[in-house]
C-alpha positions as CSV (number, residue, x, y, z in Angstrom):
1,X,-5.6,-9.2,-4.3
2,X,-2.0,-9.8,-4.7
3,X,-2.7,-9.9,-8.3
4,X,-3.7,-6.3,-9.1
5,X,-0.9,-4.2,-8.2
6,X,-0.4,-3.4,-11.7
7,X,-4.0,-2.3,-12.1
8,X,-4.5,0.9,-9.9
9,X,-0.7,2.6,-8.5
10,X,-1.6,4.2,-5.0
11,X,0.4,5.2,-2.2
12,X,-1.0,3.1,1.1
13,X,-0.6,5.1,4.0
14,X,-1.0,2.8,7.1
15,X,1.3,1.2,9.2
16,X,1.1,-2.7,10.3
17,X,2.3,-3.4,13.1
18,X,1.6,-5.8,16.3
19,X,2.7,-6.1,19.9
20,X,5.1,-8.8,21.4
21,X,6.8,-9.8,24.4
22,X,9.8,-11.1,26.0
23,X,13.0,-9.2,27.2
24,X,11.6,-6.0,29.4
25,X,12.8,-2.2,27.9
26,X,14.0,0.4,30.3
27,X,11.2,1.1,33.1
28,X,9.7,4.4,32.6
29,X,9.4,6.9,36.1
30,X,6.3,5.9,37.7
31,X,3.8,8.9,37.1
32,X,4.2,12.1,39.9
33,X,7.8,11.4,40.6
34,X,9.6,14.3,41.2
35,X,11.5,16.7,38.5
36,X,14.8,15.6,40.0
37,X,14.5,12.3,39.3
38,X,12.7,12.2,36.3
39,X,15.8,13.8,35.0
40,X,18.4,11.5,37.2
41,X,16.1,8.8,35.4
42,X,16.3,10.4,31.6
43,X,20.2,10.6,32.3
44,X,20.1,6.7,32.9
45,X,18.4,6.2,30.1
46,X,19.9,4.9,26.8
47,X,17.7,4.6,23.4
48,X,20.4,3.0,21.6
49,X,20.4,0.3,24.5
50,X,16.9,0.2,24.8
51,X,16.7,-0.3,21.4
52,X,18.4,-3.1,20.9
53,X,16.7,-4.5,24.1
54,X,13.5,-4.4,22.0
55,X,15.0,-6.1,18.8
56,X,16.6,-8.6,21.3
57,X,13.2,-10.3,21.9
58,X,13.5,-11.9,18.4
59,X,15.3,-14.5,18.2
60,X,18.3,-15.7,15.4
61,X,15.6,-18.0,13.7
62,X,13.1,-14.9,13.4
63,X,15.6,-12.4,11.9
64,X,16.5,-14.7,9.2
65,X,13.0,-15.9,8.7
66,X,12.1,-11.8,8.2
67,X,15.3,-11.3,6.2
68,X,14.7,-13.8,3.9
69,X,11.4,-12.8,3.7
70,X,11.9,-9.5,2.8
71,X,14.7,-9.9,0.5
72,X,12.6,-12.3,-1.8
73,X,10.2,-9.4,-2.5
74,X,13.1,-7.7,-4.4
75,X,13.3,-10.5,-6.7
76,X,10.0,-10.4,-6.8
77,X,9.5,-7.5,-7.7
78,X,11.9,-7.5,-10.4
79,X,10.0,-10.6,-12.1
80,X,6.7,-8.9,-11.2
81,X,8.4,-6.2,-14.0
82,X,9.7,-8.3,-16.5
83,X,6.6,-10.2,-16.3
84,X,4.5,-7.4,-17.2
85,X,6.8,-6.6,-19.7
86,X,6.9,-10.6,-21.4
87,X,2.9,-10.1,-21.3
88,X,2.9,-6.8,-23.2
89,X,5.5,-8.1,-25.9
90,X,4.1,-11.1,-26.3
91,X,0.3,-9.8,-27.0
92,X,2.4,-6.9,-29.7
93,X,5.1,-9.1,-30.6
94,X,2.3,-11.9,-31.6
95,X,-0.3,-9.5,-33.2
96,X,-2.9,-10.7,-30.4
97,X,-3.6,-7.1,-29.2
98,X,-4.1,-6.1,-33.1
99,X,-6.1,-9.4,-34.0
100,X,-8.6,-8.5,-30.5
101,X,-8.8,-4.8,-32.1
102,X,-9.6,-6.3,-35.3
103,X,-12.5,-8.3,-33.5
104,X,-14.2,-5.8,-32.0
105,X,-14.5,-3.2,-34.7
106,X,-16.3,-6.2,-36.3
107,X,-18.7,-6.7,-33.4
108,X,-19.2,-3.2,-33.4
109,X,-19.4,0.3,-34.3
110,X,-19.5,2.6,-31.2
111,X,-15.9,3.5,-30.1
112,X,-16.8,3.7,-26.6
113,X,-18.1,0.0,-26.7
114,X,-15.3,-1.0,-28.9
115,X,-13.4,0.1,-26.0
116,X,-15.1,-1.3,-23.5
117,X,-15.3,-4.8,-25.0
118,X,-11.3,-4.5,-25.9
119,X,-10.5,-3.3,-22.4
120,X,-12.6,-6.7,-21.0
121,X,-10.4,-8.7,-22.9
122,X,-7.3,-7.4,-22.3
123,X,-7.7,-7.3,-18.5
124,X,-9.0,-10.9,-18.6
125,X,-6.0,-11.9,-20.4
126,X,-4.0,-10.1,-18.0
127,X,-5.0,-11.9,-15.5
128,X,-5.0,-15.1,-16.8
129,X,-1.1,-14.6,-18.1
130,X,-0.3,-13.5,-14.5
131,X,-2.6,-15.8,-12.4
132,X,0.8,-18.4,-12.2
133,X,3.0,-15.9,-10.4
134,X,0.3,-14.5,-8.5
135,X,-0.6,-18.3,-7.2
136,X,2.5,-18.4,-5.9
137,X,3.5,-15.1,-5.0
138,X,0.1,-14.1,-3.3
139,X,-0.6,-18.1,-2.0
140,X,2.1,-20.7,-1.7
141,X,4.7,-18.1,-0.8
142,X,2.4,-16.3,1.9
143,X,1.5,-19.9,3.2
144,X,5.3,-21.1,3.6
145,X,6.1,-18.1,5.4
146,X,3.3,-18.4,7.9
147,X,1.4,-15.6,7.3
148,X,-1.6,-16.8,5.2
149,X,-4.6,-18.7,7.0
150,X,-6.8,-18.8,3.9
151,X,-7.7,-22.1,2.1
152,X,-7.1,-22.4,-1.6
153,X,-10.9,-21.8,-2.0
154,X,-11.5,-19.3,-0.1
155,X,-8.3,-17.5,-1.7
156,X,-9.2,-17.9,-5.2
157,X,-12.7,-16.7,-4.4
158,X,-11.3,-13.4,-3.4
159,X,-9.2,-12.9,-6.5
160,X,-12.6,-13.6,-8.7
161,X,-13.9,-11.0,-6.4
162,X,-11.1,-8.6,-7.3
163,X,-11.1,-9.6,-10.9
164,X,-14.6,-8.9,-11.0
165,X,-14.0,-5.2,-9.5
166,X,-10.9,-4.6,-12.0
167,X,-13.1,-5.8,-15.1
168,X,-16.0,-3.2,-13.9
169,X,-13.8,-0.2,-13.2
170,X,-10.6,-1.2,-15.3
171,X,-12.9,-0.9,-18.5
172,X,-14.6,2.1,-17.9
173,X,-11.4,3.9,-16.7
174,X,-10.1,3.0,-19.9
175,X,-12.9,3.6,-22.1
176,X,-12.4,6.8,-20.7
177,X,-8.7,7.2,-21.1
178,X,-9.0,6.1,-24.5
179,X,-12.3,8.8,-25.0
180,X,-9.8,11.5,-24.5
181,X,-6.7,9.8,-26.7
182,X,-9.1,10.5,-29.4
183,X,-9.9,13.7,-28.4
184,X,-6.9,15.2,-27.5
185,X,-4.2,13.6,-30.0
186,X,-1.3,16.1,-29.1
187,X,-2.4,16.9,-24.8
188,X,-3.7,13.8,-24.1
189,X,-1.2,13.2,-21.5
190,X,-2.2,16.3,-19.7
191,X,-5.9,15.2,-19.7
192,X,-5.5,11.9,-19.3
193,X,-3.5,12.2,-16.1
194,X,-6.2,14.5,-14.8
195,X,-8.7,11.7,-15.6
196,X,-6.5,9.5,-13.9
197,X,-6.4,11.5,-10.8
198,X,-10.6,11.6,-10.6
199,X,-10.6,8.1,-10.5
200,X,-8.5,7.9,-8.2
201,X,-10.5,10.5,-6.1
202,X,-13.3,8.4,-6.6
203,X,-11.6,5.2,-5.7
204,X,-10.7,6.9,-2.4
205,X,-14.5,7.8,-1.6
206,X,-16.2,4.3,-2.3
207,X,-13.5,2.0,-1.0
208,X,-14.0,2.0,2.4
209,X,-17.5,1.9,2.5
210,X,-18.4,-0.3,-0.9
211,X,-15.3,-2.0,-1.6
212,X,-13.4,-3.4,1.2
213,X,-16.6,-4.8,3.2
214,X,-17.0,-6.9,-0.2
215,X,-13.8,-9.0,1.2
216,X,-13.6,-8.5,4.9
217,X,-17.0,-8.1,7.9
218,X,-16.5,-4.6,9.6
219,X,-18.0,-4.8,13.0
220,X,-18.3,-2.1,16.1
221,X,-15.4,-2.6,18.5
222,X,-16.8,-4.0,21.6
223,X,-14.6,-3.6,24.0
224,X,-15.5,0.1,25.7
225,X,-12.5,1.0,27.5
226,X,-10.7,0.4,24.3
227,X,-13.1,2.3,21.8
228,X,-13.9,4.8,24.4
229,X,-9.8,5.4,24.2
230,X,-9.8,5.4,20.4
231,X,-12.0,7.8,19.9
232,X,-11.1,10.3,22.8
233,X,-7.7,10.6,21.2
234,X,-9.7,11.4,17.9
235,X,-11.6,13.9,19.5
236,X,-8.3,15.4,21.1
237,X,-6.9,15.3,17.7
238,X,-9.9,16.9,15.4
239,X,-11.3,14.1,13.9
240,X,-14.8,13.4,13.3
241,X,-15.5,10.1,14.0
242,X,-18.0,8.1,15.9
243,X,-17.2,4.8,15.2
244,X,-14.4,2.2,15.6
245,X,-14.8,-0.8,13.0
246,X,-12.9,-3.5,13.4
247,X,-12.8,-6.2,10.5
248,X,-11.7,-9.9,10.2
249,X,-8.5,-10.1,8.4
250,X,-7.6,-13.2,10.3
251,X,-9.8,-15.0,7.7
252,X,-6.7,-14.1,5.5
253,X,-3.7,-13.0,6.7
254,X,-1.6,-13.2,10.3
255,X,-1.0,-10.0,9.6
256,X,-1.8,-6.5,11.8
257,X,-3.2,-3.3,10.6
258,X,-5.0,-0.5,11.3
259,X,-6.3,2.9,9.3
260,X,-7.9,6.1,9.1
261,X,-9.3,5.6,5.7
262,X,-12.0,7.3,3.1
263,X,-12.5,11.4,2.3
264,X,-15.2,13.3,3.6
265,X,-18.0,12.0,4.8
266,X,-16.9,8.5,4.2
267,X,-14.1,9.0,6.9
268,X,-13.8,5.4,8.6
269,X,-11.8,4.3,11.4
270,X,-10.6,0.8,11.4
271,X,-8.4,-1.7,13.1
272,X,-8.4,-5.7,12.3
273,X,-9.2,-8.6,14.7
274,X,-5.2,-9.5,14.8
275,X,-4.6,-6.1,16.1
276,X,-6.6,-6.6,18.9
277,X,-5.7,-10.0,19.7
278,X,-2.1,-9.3,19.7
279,X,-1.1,-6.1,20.8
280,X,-2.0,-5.1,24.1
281,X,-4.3,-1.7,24.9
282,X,-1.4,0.2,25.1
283,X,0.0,-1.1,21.6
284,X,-3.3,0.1,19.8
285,X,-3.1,3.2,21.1
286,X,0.1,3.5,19.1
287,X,-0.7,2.4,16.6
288,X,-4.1,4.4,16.2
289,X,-1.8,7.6,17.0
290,X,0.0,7.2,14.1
291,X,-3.2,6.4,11.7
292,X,-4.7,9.6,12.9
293,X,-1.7,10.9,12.4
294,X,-2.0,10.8,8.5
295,X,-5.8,12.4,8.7
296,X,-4.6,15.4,11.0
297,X,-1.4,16.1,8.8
298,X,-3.2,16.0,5.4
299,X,-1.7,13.0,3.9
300,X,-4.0,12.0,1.9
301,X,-4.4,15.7,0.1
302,X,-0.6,16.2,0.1
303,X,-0.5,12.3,-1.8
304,X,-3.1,13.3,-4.3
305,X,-1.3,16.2,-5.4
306,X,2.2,14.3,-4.9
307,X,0.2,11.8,-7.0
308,X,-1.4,13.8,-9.7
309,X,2.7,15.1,-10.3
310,X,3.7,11.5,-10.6
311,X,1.0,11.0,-13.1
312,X,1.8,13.5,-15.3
313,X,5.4,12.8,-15.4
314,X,4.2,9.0,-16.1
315,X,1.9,10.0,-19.3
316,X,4.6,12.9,-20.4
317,X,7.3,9.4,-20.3
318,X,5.0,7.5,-22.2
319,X,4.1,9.7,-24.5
320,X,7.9,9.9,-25.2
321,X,8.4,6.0,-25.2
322,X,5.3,5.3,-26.8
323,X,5.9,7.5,-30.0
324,X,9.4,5.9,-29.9
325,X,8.6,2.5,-30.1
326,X,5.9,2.7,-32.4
327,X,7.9,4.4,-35.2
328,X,10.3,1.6,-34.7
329,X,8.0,-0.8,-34.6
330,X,4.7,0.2,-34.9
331,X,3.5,-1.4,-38.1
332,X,4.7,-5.1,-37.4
333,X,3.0,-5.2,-34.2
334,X,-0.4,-3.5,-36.1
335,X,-0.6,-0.4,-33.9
336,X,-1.5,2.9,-35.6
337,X,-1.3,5.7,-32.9
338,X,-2.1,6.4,-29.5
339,X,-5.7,6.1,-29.9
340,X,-5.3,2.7,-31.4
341,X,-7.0,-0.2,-29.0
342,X,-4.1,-2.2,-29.9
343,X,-1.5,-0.1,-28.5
344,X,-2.5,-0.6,-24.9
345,X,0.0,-3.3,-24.0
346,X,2.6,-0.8,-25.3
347,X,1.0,2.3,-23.0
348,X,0.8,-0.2,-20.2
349,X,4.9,-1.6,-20.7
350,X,6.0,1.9,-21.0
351,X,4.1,3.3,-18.0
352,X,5.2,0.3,-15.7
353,X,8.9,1.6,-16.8
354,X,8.5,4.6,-15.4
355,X,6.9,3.8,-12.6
356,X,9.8,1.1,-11.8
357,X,12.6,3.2,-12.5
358,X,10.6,6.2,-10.2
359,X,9.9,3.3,-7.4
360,X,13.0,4.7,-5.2
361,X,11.8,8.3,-5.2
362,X,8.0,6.9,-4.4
363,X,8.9,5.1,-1.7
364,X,10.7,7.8,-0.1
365,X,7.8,10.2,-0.3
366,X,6.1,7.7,1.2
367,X,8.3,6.6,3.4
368,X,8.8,10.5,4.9
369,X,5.0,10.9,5.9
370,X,5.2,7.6,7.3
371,X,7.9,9.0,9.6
372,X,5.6,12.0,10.5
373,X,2.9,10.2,11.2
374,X,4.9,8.2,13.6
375,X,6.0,11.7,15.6
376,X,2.7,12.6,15.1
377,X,1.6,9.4,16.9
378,X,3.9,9.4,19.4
379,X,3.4,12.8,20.7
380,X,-0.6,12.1,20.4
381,X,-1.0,8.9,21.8
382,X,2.0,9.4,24.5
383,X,3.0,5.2,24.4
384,X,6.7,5.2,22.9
385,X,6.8,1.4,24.5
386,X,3.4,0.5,23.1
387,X,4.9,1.9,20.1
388,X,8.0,-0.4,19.7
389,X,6.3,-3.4,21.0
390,X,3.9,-3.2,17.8
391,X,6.8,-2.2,15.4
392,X,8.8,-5.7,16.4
393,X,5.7,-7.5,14.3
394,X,6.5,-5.4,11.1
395,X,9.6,-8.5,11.3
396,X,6.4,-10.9,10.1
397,X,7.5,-9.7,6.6
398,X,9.8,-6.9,7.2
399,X,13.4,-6.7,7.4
400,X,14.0,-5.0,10.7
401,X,17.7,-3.4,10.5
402,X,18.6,-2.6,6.7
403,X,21.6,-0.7,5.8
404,X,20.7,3.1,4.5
405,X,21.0,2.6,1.0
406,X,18.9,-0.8,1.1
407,X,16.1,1.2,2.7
408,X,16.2,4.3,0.9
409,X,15.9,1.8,-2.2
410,X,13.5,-0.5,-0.9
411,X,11.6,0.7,2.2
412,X,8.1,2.1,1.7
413,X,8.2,2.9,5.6
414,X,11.1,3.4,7.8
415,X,13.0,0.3,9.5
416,X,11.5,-1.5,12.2
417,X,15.2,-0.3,13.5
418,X,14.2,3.1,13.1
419,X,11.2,3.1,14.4
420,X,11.7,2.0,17.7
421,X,14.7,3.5,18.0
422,X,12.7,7.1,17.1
423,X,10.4,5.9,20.3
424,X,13.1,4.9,22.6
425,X,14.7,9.0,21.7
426,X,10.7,10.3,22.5
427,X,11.1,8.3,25.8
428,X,14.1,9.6,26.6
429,X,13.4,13.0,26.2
430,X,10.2,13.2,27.9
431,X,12.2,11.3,31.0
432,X,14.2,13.5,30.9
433,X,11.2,16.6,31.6
């Protein structure tokens, strides 16, 4: 749902990631060796070498296919911004957001229905305004790249899906929102955010037990060694689980993934068919190490409260830019207040400012867990080479060696670089023992 990013702001904490082969890493000592030379074998070993010996299995053509990849979704995301911003101006700019107000107060006169019918519209014109970048951002560009195995049917049938989902929940959440605007005329960035924050609780809850089967079959892994595996290191590791659901992204994307998803008793664990058929046993294991990882070390908690912070700061910004620009221009674009249906396009502008200008300092939040959940993994699952085998396929759609300032700006998880390289140093030091 490539188009919807705008809709709901989360932080996705799962990493993607896929085994590979060609050039053989460093041989590890062969269980029951003796101390001695385990430790003559540590000495030997190099992680900066080994390292490199992993990223030598792409070749010249991958790199600058992943590159170029990667670097387009800077410029992408820069139009993405002024994009949003063009749609919001021109719905002000044009009166369309006041004339659509105007409309509704007519049909009716029940706020919370006024609101519901406004927030339909707006969302459906949302979508419609963005639907030509998202067709090529979310579908031709995914398909000249190699990593989209949907037809155009079958795509735009999961965007209708989506739209569908963002109509029902977008206008409630908003009649909501705009429930406590009214209310609360001077706080109602405090409550608001809190409001926010419940929906986004809630979101958490149903998702991977109403939502996500809506797009994708979730099946029992078959294979027993495998699941019997997967859910031993859960058990090690605290988690009560039972199950491991595997799902057919294939019918999408090339793309690998795995997560430990949901809250409470909607805790799911879940790995996709391209997982399976491309890493090896010892590649999932990593993999579902570092997904556990996240559950055991309270990610999700920490990134609700990390979260609800964010979302205050947003609504405190907006109210700040929102007041701003309606004084200035306020009455030619027909918008009377913060409670005013026909100042959502200016909440929404202002709010994606700050969340585009905060987009550094998100993605290194994010991007720190995701380096804890890959210790965590590592030190759980015990398969450093497993580990770096799956991280060469984050080079799908991931630059693999950035410089430090392009990934502090950029990254939302550490390098592919980095990541092995962190594996290769766990290897080495348990060699070395």
């Amino acid at each position: 749902m490539q188009g919807f990013r705008w809709v709901v702001p989360a932080t996705v904490l799962w990493m993607l990631a896929a085994g590979g082969g060609g050039a053989r890493a460093a041989e590890p000592v062969p269980a029951g060796a003796p101390a001695a030379a385990s430790v003559a074998a540590g000495s030997r070993f190099d992680p900066e070498a080994a390292t490199e010996a992993y990223l030598a299995r792409l070749s010249p053509e991958q790199r600058a296919r992943s590159d170029a990849y990667y670097e387009g979704g800077y410029w992408l995301g820069l139009w993405d911004f002024l994009w949003s911003l063009g749609i919001a101006w021109l719905l002000l700019g044009t009166r369309l957001a006041a004339r659509m107000r105007d409309a509704v107060e007519r049909l009716t006169r029940f706020r919370f229905l006024q609101t519901v019918l406004y927030a339909l519209g707006y969302l459906l014109a949302f979508w419609v305004l963005t639907f030509p970048w998202t067709l090529y951002e979310g579908y031709f560009r995914e398909h000249r790249y190699g990593m989209a195995t949907q037809g155009f049917g079958a795509w735009l049938g999961d965007e209708l899906m989506g739209l569908v989902l963002v109509l029902g929940f977008g206008s409630l959440l908003l009649a909501a929102l705009y429930a406590v605007f009214r209310k609360a005329p001077r706080t109602w960035w405090l409550w608001g955010a809190g409001l926010l924050l419940v929906f986004l609780v809630a979101g958490l809850l149903v998702l991977p037990v109403f939502i996500a089967p809506l797009f994708n079959t979730y099946t029992e892994l078959e294979e027993p060694a495998l699941r019997t595996s997967i859910l031993s290191l859960a058990r090690a590791n605290g988690i009560p689980a039972d199950h491991v659901y595997v799902y057919d992204a294939s019918r999408q994307t090339t793309q690998v993934s795995a997560n430990v998803s949901g809250l409470a008793g909607t805790l799911r664990i879940s790995l996709n068919d391209n997982l399976l058929k491309r890493a090896s046993p010892a590649g999932v294991r990593a993999v579902m190490g570092h997904e556990m990882g996240h559950y055991v070390l309270n990610h999700v908690y920490e990134s609700l409260l990390f979260i609800g912070v964010v979302i205050v700061l947003g609504f405190a910004f907006v109210r700040w830019g929102f007041d701003r620009m309606l004084a200035r221009r306020g009455e030619r674009w027909g918008v009377r207040g913060i409670a005013d249906l026909a100042g959502l396009p200016l909440f929404v502008a202002v709010l994606t400012v700050f969340v585009f200008l905060a987009l550094p300092v998100l993605r290194t939040y994010v991007r720190v867990n995701e380096a804890e959940a890959d210790i965590f993994g590592l030190n759980a699952a015990g398969e450093p080479d497993g580990f770096a085998e799956t991280a060469l396929l984050l080079s799908d759609y991931r630059k693999m060696a950035p410089g430090p300032v392009e990934e502090w700006i950029f990254f939302d998880h550490p390098s592919g670089r980095n990541r092995i390289l962190m594996a290769m140093r766990w290897k080495a030091e348990h060699l070395a023992r």
